[in-house]
MARPA-567754 format. One record per residue: residue number from 0; x, y, z of N, C-alpha, C in turn; residue in three letters. Coordinates in steps of 0.2 Angstrom, whole numbers, padded with zeros to 4 digits, m for minus. Layout:
  resi     nX     nY     nZ    caX    caY    caZ     cX     cY     cZ  resn
   NUM      X      Y      Z      X      Y      Z      X      Y      Z   ALA
...
***
This chain:
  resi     nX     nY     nZ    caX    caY    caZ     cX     cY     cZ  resn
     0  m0133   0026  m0013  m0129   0032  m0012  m0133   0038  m0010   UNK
     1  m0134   0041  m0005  m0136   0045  m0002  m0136   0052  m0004   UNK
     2  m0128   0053  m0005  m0122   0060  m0005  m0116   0057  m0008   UNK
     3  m0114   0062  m0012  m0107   0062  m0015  m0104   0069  m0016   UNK
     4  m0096   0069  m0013  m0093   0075  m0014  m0085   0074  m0017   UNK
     5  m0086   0076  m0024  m0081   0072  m0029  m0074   0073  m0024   UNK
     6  m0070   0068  m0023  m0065   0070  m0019  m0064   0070  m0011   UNK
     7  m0069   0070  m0009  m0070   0071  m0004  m0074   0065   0002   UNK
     8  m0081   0063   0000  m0085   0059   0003  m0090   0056  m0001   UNK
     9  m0093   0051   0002  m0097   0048  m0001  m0101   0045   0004   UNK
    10  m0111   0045   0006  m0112   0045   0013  m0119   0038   0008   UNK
    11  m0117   0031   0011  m0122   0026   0009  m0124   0023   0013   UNK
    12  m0132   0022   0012  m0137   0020   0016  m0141   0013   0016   UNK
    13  m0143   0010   0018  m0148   0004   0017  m0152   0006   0013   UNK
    14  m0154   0002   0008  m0159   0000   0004  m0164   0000   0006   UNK
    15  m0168   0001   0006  m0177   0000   0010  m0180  m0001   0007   UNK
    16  m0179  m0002  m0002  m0183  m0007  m0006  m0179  m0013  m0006   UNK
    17  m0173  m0016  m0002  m0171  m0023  m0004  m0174  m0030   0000   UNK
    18  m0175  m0036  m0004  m0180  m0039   0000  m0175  m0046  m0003   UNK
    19  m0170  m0046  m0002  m0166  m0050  m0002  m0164  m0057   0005   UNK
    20  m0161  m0061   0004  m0160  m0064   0012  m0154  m0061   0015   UNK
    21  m0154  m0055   0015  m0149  m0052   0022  m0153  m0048   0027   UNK
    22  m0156  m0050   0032  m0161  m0047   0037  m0158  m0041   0040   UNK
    23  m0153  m0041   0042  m0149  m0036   0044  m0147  m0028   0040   UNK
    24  m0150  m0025   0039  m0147  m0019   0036  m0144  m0016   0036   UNK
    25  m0141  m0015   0043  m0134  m0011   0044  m0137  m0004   0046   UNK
    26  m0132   0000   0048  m0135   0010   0048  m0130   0012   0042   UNK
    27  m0132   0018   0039  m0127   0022   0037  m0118   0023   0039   UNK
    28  m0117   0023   0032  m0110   0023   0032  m0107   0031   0029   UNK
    29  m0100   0034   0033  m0099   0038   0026  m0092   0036   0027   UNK
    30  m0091   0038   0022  m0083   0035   0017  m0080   0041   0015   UNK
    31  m0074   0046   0020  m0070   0050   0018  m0063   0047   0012   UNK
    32  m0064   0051   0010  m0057   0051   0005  m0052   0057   0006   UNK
    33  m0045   0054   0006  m0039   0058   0009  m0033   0058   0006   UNK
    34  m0032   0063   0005  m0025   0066  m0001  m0017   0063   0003   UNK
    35  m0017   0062   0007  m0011   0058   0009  m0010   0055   0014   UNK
    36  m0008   0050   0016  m0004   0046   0022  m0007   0049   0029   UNK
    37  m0004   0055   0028  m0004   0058   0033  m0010   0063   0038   UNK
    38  m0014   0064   0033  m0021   0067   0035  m0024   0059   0036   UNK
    39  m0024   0053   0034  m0027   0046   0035  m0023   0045   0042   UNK
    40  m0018   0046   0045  m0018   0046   0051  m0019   0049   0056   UNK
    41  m0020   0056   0053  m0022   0060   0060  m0029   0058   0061   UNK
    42  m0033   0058   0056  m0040   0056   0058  m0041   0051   0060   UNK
    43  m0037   0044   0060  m0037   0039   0063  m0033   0041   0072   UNK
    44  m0031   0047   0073  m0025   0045   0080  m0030   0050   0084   UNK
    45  m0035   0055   0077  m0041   0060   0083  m0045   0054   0081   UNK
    46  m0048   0049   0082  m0053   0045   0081  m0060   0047   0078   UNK
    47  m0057   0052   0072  m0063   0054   0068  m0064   0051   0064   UNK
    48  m0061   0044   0061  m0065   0038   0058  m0063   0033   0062   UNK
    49  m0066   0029   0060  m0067   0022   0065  m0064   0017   0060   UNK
    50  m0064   0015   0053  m0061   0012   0053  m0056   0016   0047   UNK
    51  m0051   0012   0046  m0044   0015   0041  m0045   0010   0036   UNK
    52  m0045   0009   0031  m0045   0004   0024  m0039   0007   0019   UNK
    53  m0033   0006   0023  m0029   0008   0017  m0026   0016   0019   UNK
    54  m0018   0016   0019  m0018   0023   0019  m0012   0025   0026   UNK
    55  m0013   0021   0030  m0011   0020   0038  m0003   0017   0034   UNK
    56   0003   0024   0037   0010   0024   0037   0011   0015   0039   UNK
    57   0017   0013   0037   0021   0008   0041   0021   0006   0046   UNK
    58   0025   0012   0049   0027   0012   0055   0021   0012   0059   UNK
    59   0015   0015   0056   0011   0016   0061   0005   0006   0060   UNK
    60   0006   0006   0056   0004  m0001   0056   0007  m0008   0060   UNK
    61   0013  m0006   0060   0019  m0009   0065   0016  m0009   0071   UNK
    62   0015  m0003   0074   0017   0000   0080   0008  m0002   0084   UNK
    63   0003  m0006   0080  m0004  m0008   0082  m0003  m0015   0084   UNK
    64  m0005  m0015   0092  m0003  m0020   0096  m0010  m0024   0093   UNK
    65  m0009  m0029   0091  m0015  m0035   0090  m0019  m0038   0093   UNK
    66  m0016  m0036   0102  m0020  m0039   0105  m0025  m0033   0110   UNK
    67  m0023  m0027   0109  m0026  m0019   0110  m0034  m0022   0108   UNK
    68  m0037  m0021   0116  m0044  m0021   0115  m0048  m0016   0112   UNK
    69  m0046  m0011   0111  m0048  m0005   0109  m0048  m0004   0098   UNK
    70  m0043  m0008   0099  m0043  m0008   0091  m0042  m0017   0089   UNK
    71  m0046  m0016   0081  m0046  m0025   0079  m0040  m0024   0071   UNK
    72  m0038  m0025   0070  m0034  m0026   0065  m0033  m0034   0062   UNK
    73  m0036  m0033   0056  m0039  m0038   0051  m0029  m0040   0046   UNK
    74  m0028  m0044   0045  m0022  m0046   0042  m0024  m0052   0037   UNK
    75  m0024  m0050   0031  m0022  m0054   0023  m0017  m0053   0019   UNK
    76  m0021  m0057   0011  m0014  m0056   0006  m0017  m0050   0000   UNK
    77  m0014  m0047  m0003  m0015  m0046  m0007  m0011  m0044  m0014   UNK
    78  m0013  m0042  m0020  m0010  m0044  m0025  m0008  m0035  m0028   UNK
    79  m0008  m0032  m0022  m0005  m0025  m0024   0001  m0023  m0025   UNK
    80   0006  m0021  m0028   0014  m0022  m0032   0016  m0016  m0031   UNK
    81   0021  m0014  m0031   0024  m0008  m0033   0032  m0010  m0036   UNK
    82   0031  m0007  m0040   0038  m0005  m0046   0042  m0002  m0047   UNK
    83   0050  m0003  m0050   0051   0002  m0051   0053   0001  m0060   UNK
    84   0051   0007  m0064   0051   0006  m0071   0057   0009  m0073   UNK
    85   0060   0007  m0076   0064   0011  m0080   0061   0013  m0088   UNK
    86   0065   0021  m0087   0064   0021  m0097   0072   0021  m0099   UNK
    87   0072   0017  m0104   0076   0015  m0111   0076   0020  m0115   UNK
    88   0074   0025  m0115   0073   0029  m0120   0074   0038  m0118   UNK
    89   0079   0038  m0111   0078   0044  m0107   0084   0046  m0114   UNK
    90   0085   0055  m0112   0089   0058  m0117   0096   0055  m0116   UNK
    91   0099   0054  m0111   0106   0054  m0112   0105   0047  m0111   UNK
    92   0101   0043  m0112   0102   0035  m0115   0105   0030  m0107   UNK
    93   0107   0032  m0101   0109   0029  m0097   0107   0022  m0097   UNK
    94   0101   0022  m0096   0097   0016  m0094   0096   0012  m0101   UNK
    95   0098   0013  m0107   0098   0010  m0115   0101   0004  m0115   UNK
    96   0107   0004  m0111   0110  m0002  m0111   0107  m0008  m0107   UNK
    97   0107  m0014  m0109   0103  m0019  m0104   0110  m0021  m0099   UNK
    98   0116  m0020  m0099   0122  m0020  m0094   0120  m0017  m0088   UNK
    99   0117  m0010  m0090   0117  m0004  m0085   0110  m0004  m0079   UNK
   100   0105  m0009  m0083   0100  m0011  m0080   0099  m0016  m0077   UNK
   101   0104  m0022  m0079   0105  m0026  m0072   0109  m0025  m0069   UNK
   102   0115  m0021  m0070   0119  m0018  m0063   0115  m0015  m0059   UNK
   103   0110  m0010  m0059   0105  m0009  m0056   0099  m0014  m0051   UNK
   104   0098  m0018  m0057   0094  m0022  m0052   0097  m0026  m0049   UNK
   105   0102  m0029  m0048   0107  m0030  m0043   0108  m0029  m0036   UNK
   106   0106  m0022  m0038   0109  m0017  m0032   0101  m0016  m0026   UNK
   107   0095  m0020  m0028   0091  m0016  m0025   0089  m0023  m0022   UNK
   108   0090  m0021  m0014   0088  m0025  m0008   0081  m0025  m0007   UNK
   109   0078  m0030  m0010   0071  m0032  m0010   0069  m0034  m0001   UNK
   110   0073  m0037   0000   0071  m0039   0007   0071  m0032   0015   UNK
   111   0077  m0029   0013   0079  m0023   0017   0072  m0017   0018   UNK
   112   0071  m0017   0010   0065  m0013   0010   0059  m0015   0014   UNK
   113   0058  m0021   0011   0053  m0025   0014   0051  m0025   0023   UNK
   114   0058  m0024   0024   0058  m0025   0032   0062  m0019   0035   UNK
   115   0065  m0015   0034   0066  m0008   0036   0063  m0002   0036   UNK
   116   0060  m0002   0029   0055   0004   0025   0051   0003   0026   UNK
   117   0047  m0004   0024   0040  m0005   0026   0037  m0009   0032   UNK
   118   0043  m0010   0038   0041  m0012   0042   0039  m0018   0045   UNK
   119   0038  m0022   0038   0037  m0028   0039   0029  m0030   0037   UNK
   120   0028  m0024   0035   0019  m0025   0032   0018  m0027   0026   UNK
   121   0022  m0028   0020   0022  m0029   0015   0026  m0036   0014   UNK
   122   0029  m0041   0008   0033  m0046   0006   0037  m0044   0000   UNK
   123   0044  m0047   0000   0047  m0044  m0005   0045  m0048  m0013   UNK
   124   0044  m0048  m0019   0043  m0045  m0025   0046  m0050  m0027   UNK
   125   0048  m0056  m0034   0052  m0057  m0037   0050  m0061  m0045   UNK
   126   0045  m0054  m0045   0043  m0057  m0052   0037  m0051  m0053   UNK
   127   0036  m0050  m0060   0033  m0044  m0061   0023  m0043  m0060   UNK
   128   0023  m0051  m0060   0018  m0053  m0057   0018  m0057  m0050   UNK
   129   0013  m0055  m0047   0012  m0055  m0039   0011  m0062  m0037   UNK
   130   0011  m0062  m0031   0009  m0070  m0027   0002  m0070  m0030   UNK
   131   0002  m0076  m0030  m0005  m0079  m0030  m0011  m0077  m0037   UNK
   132  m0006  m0075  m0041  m0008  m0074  m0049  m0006  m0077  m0053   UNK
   133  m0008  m0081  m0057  m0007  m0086  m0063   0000  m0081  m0066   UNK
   134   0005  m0085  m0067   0011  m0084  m0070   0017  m0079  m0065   UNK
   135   0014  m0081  m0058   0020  m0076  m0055   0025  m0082  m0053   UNK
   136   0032  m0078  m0051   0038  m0083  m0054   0043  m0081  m0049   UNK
   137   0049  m0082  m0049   0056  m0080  m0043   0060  m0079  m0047   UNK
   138   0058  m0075  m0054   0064  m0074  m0057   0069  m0069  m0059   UNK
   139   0068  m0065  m0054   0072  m0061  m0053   0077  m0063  m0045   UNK
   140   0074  m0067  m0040   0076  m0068  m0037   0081  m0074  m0040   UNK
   141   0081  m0077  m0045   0084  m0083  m0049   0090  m0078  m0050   UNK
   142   0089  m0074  m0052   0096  m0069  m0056   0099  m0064  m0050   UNK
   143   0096  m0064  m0046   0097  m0057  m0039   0097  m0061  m0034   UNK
   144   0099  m0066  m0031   0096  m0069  m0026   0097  m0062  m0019   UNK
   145   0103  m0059  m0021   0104  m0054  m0016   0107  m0047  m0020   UNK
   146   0107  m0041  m0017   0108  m0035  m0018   0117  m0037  m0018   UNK
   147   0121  m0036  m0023   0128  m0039  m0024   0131  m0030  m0027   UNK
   148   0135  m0027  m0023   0139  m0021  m0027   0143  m0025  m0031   UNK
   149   0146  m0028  m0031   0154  m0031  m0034   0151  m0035  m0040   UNK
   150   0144  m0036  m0041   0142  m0040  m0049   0139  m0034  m0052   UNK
   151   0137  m0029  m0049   0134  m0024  m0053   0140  m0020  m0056   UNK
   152   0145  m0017  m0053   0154  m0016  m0056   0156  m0019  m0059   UNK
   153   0155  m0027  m0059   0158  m0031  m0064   0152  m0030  m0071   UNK
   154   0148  m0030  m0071   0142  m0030  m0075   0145  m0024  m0079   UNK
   155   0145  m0017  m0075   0146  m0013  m0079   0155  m0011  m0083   UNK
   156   0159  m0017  m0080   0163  m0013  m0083   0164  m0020  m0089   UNK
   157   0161  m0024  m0088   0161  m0030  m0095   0160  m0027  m0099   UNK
   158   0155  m0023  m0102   0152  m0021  m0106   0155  m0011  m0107   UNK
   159   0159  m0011  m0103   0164  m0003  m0106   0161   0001  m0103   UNK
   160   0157   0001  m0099   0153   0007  m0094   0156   0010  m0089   UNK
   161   0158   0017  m0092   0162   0020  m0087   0157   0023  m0081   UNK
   162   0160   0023  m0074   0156   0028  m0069   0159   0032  m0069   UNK
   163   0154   0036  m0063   0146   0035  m0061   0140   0036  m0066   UNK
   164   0137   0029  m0066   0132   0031  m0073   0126   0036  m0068   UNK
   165   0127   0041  m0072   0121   0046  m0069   0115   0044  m0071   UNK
   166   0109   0044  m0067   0101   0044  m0069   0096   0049  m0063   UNK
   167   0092   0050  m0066   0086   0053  m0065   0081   0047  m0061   UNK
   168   0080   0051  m0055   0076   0047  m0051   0069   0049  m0051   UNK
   169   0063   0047  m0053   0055   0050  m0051   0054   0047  m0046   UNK
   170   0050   0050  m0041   0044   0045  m0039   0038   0051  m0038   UNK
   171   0034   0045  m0035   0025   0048  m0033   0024   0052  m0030   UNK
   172   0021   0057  m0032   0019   0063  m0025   0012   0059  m0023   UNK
   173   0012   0062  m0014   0003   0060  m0014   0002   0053  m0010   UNK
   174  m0003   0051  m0009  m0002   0046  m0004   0003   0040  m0004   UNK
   175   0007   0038  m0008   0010   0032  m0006   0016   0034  m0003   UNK
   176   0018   0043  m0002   0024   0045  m0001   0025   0049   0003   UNK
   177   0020   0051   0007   0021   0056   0012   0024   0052   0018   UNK
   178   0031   0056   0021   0035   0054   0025   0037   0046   0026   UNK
   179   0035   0041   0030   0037   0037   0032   0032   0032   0027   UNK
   180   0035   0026   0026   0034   0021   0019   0023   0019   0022   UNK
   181   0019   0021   0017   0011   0019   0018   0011   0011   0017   UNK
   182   0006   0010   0019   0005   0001   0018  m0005   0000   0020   UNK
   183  m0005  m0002   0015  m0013  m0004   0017  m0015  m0009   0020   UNK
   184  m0022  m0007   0023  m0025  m0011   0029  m0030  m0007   0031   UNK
   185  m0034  m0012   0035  m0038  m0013   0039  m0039  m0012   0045   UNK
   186  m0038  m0006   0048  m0040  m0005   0055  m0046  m0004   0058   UNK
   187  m0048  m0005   0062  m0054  m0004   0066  m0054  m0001   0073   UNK
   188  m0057   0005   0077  m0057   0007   0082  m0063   0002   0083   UNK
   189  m0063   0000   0091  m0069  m0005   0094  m0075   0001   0095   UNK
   190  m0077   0000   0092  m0089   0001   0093  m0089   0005   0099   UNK
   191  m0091   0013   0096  m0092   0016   0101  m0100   0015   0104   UNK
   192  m0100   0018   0109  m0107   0017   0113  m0114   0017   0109   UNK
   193  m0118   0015   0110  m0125   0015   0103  m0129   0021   0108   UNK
   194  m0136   0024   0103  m0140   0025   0107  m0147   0021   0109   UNK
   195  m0149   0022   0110  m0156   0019   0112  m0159   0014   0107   UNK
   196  m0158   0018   0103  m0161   0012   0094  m0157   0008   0093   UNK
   197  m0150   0007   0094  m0143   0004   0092  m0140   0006   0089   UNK
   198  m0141   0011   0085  m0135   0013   0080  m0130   0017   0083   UNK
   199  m0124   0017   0081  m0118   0020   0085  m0121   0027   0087   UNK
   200  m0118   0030   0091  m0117   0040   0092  m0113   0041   0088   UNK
   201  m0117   0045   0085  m0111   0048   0077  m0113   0042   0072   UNK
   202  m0111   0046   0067  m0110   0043   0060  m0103   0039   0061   UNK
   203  m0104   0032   0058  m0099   0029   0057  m0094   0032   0051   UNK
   204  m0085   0031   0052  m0085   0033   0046  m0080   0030   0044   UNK
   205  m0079   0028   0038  m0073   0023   0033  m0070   0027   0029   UNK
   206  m0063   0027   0034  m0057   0029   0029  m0053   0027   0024   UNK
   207  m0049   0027   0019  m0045   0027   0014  m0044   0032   0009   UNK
   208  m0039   0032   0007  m0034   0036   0003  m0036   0037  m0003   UNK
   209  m0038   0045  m0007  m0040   0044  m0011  m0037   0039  m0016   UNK
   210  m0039   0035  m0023  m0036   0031  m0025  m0034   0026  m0024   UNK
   211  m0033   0024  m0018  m0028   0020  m0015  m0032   0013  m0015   UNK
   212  m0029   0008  m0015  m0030   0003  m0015  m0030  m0002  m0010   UNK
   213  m0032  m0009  m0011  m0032  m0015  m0004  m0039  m0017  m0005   UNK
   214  m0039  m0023   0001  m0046  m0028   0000  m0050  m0023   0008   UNK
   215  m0056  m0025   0007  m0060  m0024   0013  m0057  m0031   0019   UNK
   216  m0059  m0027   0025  m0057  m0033   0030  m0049  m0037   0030   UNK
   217  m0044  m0033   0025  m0037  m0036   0024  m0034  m0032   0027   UNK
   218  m0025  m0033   0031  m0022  m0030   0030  m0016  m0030   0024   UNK
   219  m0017  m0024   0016  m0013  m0029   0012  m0004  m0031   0015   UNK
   220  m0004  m0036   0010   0003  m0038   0011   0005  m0035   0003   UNK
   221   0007  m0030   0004   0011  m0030  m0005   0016  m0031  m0005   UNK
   222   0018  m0030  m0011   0024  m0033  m0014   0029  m0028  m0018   UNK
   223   0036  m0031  m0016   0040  m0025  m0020   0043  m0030  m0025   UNK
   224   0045  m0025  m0033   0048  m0033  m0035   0056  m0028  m0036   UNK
***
């Protein structure tokens, strides 16, 4: 590691003591970090990083033709989730009831989001554990097979629950929520010109979201449960 700027960058270099078997050493890398979706695109659409790892809106991952010689786009699985928690313990007790909490989850179209929201870059969720993890299961989709209004009213009024049960919504500020639904991946602008030595003109640079998660070389597939 060369340089570091908490929050900001990190700029890493070839070893020149390593005497390992990888003859290729690479040039210089720097690795920006970016507070939202939306600065990770703009720098990816001025082509002031080369590569995007994570970070790159939905739509805008959508809308990256695969066969564009100009950009390479890497697609995998990965075991990154997103949630939605409830607390049992809010002041007015809404969510205390286990009635009120599967009439709820009833109600949320795991596949809609999946292909609407997020464009088709992610896979839908049906277990609190991910694809491809020891213990992951369909058992929500066992009980949910589909978003049903008329079992979630039935659910609530079996158990005395008058509406509209009112609750309190949070979500994330920050990159997983700026404007239009983020999804991580791998993009690649194609290799600009070298100079004389071979190393690119310019610094290469590798983008991602601060925080933000995904594999190297993947685009992730997450998961909603």
């Amino acid at each position: 590691m060369a340089s570091y700027t908490a929050e900001k960058s990190i700029t890493l270099k070839p070893n020149t003591a390593y005497k390992g078997a990888v003859t290729n050493r690479g040039v210089a890398v720097e690795v920006h970090y970016f507070e939202t979706s939306r600065h990770v695109e703009e720098a990816w659409n001025a082509r002031t990083v080369d590569i995007a790892y994570g970070g790159l809106p939905a739509a805008t991952l959508a809308g990256i033709d695969p066969s564009d010689e100009d950009v390479r786009l890497s697609a995998g699985d990965s075991a990154e989730a997103h949630y939605l928690v409830l607390n049992m313990r809010s002041p007015d007790k809404a969510l205390g009831r286990a009635e009120t909490r599967r009439a709820l989850a009833s109600l949320i179209d795991r596949g809609r989001l999946a292909g609407e929201v997020f464009e088709h870059t992610v896979t839908p969720l049906y277990s609190l554990v991910p694809q491809g993890v020891v213990g992951h299961s369909t058992a929500f989709f066992d009980r949910y097979p589909e978003a049903d209004a008329a079992y979630a009213a039935g659910r609530l009024r079996s158990a005395g629950i008058t509406t509209p049960v009112r609750i309190k919504l949070g979500r994330q500020n920050g990159i997983a929520w700026w404007g239009p639904a983020m999804s991580s991946a791998t993009a690649t602008h194609r290799p600009r010109p070298t100079t004389p030595s071979g190393t690119p003109s310019g610094s290469p640079i590798a983008a991602r979201p601060c925080g933000g998660s995904g594999r190297s070389g993947t685009r992730s597939r997450r998961t909603l449960p």
